[in-house]
N, C-alpha and C positions, 0 to 999 in steps of 0.2 A: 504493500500500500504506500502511497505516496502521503508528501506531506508530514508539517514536522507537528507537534503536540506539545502542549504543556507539560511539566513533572507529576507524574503519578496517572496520566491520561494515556499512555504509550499507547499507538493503535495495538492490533494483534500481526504478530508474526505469518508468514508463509506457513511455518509449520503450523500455528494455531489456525491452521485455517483448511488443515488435509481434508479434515470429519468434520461432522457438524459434533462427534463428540468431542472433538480436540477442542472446539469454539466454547462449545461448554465450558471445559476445565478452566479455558483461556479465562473468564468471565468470574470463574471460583477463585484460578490464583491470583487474578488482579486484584481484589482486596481480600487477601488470606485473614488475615486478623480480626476482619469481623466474621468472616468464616468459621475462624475459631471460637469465636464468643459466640455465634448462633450455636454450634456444635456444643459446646459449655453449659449454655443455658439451655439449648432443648434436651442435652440429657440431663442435665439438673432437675427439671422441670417436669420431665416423662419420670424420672424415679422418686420422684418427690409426689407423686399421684401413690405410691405407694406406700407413704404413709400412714395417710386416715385409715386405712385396714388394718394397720400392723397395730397402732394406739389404741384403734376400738376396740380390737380382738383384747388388748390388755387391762384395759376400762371395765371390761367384762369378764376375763378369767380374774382380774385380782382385786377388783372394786368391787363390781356389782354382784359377783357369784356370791363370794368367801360375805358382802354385806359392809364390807371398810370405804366407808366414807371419805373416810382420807384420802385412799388410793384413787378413788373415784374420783373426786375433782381434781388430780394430781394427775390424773390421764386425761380428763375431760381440759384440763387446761393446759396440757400436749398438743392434744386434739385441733383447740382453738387457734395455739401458734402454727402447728403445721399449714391448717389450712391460708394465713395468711404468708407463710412461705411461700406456699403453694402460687395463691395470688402473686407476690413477690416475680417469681420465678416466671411465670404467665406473660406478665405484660415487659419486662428485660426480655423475653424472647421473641414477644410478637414485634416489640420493636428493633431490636435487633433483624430481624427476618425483615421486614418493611425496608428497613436500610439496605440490603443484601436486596432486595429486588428493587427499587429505585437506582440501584448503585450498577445491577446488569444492566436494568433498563437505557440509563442514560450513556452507558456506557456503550452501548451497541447504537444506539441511535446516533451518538458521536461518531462512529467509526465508520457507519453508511452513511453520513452528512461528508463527514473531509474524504471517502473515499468513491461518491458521487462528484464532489468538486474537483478534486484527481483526475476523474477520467473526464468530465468537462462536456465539449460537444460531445464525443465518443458514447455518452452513455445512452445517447437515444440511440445510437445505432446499434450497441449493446444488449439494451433492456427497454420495456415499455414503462410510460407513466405510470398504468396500472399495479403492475408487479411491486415496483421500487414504492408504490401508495401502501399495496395491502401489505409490504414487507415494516413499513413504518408504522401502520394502525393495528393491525392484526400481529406480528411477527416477535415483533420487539416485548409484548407483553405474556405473551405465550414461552419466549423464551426465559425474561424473567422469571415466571411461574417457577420455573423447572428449575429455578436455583434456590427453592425455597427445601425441598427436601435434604439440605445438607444440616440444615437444622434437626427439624424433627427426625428427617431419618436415620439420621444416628443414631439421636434420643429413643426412636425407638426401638431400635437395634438392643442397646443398653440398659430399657426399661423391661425389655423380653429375657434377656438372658437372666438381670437381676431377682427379676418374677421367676424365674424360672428354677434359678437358685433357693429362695428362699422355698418353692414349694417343696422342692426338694426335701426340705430340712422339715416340714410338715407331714407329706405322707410323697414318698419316692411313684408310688402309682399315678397319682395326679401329678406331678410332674408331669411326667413320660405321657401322659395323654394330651398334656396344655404341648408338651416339644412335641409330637406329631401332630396334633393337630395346627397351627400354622403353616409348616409346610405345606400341607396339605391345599390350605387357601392360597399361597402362594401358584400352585399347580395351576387351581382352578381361575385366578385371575389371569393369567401368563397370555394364554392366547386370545384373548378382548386385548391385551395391550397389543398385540403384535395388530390384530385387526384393526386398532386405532390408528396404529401406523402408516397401514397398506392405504384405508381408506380415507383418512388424512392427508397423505397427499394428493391423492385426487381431488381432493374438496379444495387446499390451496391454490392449486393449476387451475380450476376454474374460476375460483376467487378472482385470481388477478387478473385472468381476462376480464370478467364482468366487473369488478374497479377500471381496470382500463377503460372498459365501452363507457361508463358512466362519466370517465374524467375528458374522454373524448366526447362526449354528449353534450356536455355543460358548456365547454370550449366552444362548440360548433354551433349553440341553440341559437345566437342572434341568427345566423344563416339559415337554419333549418327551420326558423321563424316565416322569412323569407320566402323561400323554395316551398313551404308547406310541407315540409317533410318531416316534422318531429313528429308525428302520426306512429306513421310506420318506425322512427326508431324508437318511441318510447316502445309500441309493442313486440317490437322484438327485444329490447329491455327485459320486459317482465316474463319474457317466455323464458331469458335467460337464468333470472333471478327464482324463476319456479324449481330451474335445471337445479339451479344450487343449492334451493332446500331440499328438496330431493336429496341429493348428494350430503347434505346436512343431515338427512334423516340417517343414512348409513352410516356417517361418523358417532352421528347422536346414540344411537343403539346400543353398538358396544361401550361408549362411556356410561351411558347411564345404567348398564348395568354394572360397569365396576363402583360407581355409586354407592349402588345398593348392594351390591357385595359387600362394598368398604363398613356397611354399617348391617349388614343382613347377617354374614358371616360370623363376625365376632360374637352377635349377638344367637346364633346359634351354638356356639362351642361355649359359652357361657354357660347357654343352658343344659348342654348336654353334658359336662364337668358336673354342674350344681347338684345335678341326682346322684352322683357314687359318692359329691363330698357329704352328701347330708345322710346317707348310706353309713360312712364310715363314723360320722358322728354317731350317729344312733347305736353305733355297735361299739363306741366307748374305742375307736382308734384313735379321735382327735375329738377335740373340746369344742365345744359351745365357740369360745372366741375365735380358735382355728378355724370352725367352718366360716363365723364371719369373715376370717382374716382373707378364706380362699375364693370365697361370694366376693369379696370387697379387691382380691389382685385380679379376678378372672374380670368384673366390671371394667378395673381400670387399663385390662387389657386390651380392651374394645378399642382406644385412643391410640396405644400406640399403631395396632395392626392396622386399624382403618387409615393412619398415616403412612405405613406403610405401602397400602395398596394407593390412597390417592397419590400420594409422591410418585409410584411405577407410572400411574396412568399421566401425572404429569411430563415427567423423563419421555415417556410416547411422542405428547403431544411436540415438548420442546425440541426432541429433535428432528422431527416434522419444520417446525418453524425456523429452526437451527438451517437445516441444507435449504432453505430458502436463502438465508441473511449469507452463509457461505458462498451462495452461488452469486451472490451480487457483489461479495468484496475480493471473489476472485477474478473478477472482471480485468480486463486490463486496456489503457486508452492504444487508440487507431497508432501514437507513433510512444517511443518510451525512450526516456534519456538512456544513455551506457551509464556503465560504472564510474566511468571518470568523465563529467559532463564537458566539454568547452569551455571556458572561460566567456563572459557573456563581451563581445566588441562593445566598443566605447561609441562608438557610431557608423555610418557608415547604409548604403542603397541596399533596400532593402527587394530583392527580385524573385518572381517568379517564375520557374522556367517553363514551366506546362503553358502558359499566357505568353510568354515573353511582356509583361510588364515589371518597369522598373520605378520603383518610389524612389529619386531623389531625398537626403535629408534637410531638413530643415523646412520643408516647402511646403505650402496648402496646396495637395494633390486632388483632382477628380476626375472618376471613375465613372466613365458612361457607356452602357452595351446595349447592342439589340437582341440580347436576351438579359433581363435580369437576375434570372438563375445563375447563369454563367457566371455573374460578373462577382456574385454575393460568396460561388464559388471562389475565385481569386481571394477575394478576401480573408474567405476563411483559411485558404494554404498561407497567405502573409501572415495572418495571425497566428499562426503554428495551433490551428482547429485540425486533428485529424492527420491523416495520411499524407507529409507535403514535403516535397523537392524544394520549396521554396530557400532564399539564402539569404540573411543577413553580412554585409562586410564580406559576403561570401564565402563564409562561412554557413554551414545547413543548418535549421532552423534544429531539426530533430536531434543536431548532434549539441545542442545546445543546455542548460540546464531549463525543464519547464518552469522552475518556480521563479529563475530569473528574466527567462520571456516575459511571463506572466506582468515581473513589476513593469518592463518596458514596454512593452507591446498590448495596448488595452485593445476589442473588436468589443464596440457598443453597437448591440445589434437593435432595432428598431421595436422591436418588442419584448426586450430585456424587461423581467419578474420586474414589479415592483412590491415589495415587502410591506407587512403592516409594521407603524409604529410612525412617530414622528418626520416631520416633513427635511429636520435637521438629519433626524438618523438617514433617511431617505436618499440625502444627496450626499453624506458622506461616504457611505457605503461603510466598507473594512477600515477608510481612514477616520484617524482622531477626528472629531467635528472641531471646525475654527469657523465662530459665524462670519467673522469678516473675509475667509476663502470662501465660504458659501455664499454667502448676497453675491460676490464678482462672480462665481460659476453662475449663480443662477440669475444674474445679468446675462451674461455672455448669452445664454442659452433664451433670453427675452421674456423668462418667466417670473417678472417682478410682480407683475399684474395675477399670477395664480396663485403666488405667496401671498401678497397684501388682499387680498379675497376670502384667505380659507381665514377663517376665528382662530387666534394664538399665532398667526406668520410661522413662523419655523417651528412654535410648539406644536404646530396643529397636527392632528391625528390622523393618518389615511389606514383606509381598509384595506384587510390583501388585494393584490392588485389595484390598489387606486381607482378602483370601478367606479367610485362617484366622480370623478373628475372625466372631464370628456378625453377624446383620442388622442388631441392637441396639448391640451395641458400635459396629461400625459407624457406626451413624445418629450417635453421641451425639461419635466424633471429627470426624463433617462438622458437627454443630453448634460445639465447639469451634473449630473451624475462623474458622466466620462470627465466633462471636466474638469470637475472638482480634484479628480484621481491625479490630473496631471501627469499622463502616461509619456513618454518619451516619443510612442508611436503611438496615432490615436486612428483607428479606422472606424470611420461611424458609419454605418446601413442608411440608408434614407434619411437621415437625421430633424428634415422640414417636411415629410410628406405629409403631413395632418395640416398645418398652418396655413392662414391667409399669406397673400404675398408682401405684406406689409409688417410681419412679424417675420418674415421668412427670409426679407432683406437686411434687418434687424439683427437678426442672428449670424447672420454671413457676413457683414461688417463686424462685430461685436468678434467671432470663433476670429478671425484672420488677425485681428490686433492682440485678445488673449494667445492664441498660440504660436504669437511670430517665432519664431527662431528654432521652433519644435517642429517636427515631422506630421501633418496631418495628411489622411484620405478622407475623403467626402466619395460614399457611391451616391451619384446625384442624378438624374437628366432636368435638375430645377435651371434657366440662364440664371437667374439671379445669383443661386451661389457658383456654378461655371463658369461668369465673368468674374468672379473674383477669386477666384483658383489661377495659381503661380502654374499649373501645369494640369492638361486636362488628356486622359488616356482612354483611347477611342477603343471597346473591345467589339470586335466581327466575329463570330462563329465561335467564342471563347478564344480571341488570339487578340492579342493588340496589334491594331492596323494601323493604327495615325498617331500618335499625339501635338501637342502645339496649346497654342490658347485658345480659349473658347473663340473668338473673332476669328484666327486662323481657320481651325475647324469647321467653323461653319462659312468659308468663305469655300475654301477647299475640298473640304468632304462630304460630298452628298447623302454619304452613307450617317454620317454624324447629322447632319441638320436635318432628317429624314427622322432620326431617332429621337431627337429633343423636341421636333415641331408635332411629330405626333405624340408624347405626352407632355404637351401645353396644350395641344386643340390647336395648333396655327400649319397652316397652309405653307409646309418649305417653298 
């Protein structure tokens, strides 16, 4: 995995990441010590259920039988501490245990955020929205689950053997029934886990298609508003979403009977013990308190076993959701630094060779094709998006280090996320906020007027995605954005297609005084900002055929003024 991390946040290893069970451990050893104190406290806590049997059983062979009073409230107020041990004990372990899953949880969600931002463009070509959604909503809290039995299932590991022990020292026959009988349930739950398994993962795989289709749905509704077509895809929606309960129901089945195993079972071998112990009382093998003592360990054995069994069905589900989250941070991007990256050039033209286009440093560059795809293509090979030949200094982009691309080479693409939270956070991005860089970025960008608009200017609050603000607003805080960053190389997508042309000229005077001396691209076919581009590069059939200035171009290239006059609507 790429990318560097704070202390104590280290992503997980190649090797942490062979199995979905190595991911597991991965997740246990990164905070061992609370590990250890869940493990402490759930078997503290599962052996500590063992004492209200052992003190009543004595409350009643030596108080209440023999009639000593003394003894009596001398056990009875045993009795009343254990039980607040008991308590004690309970709540240090559910807390404990709470921290140990918030602590996988965030911990894995960390490591699919920086290792989604790692592979960058590459991850759509990788994965779908879908998957990478249900891996975050569904995946990540499933896997947590799974780290909870390190707790209890120790505890009750250690709450069994001790019971097991002590009956021992009671009557050897009841032993030996309570030690085969667990096994015995173990048997019997075994294969529901394994079926949870098989049929858990089918229910994932269609999971994340149907999040996909949904996230694709949402995405697509103003259009399919349009066209009248949301019709037909909500109802294939819901045919799909029947599929998955369906598919639900066969996951559901065998959990819910290990459910009720977890709590049917125990409560069977309880009662089938209860008849030989009251058997042997009666025939003067074990006393009055003993039979309480072995009524009151076989009860308290319900807790551990049924921990038992639900932790296996957990362990099931987690690693179910486990080779999901593996499968997404094994990912790897379209190009990958070597071992020993390049040193990043100090400056220097930055080219494409697949285009034959050359950026010039220093200069307001623009990019005009008669295909737009083509051209957004260039772009992303200069930005070192994906698979690219392209060359800094002439030096390869790919042999370069990515994290140092990254700081110099920004690609603000036209419909770059905007994040919920303040309009300050907004335009900073990953840099420190300085209001007085921000108002100049979002001059630059001609967006005083959207700031002085929203209630609180830079306090103000936007919704993910910025949906209440129109397209234009919009566009002009992802431009302040890019250049607030102040990238070395700045390539903006479309940067004015939403704006009037009186903001649009605005902008293009404003971005050419902001970024003198720095390296920018404009993919544009606006004249506005094309007349005020140091340098304008003509792309034919994804190849650069002309460049010159906008005046030149259009004086000389019919193919260029053919391109610009039909998107303005003017007649070359």
């Amino acid at each position: 995995m790429g990318g560097g991390s704070p202390a104590g946040h280290a992503p997980p290893r190649p090797a942490d990441l062979r199995t979905p069970t190595a991911f597991l451990i991965w997740l246990a050893r990164s905070q061992w010590p609370r590990i250890l104190r869940g493990m402490v406290f759930g078997s503290a806590w599962m052996v500590s259920l063992a004492l209200p049997p052992y003190l009543l059983s004595r409350a009643i062979d030596d108080g209440l039988g023999p009639g000593d009073s003394a003894a009596l409230l001398g056990w009875a107020g045993a009795l009343l501490g254990a039980g607040g041990l008991v308590a004690f004990l309970s709540i240090a372990r559910h807390r404990t245990m709470s921290r140990i899953r918030m602590d996988a949880s965030f911990r894995t969600v960390r490591a699919t955020v920086r290792h989604c931002a790692y592979l960058g463009a590459s991850l759509r070509r990788r994965s779908d929205t879908g998957e990478v959604t249900a891996v975050g909503i569904a995946d990540v809290r499933v896997v947590a689950q799974s780290l909870t039995v390190t707790g209890p299932g120790l505890g009750a590991v250690v709450a069994y053997v001790v019971v097991a022990v002590v009956l021992v020292g009671i009557s050897p026959p009841l032993a030996l029934f309570v030690l085969a009988g667990v096994p015995l349930l173990a048997v019997t739950v075994g294969p529901l886990l394994q079926r949870i398994e098989r049929t858990g993962s089918g229910y994932r795989d269609a999971e994340g298609v149907l999040t996909r289709r949904l996230v694709d749905l949402l995405a697509g509704l103003p259009v399919l508003n349009g066209v009248g077509g949301k019709r037909f895809h909500q109802d294939r929606y819901a045919r799909q979403s029947q599929h998955l309960v369906t598919l639900g129901h066969h996951v559901g089945r065998p959990a819910s009977w290990v459910g009720a195993l977890a709590t049917g079972l125990p409560a069977l071998l309880l009662a089938a013990v209860t008849w030989p112990a009251a058997r042997t009382a009666a025939q003067g093998g074990i006393t009055v308190g003993e039979l309480v003592a072995v009524y009151g360990y076989l009860a308290m054995l319900v807790v551990p076993v049924a921990a038992l069994i639900e932790g296996a069905g957990d362990i099931a589900r987690g690693l179910v959701s486990a080779t999901r989250v593996v499968r997404l941070l094994r990912l790897e991007p379209d190009r990958r630094a070597g071992p020993a990256p390049v040193p990043i050039p100090d400056d220097g033209p930055l080219a494409d060779p697949a285009s034959g286009v050359v950026i010039g440093p220093g200069a307001l560059t623009a990019l005009v094709g008669d295909d737009p795809a083509a051209v957004i293509a260039v772009v992303d090979r200069l930005g070192g998006l994906g698979r690219t030949d392209a060359t800094w200094a002439g030096v390869r982009l790919d042999a370069l280090d990515p994290a140092g691309v990254r700081e110099r080479v920004l690609v603000a693409d036209h419909d770059a996320a905007l994040f919920a939270g303040t309009v300050r956070e907004a335009v900073a991005g990953r840099h420190r906020a300085d209001d007085d860089r921000i108002r100049a970025a979002v001059h630059t960008a001609a967006a005083d007027d959207v700031v002085a608009a929203l209630p609180g200017g830079l306090d103000a609050r936007l919704v993910p995605g910025a949906t209440t603000l129109s397209g234009g607003q919009r566009q002009r805080l992802r431009l302040a954005r890019a250049v607030y960053a102040d990238p070395q190389t700045l390539l903006a997508v479309e940067p004015t297609s939403a704006v009037d042309a009186t903001t649009e000229a605005a902008i293009a005077d404003r971005l050419r005084v902001h970024r003198a001396g720095r390296t920018t691209v404009v993919v544009t076919s606006s004249p506005l900002l094309l007349d005020r581009a140091d340098r304008v590069v003509f792309v034919a059939g994804g190849v650069a055929v002309a460049c010159g200035t906008h005046r030149e171009l259009s004086a000389g290239e019919p193919g260029y003024r053919a391109v610009v006059a039909r998107n303005t609507g003017t007649t070359p």
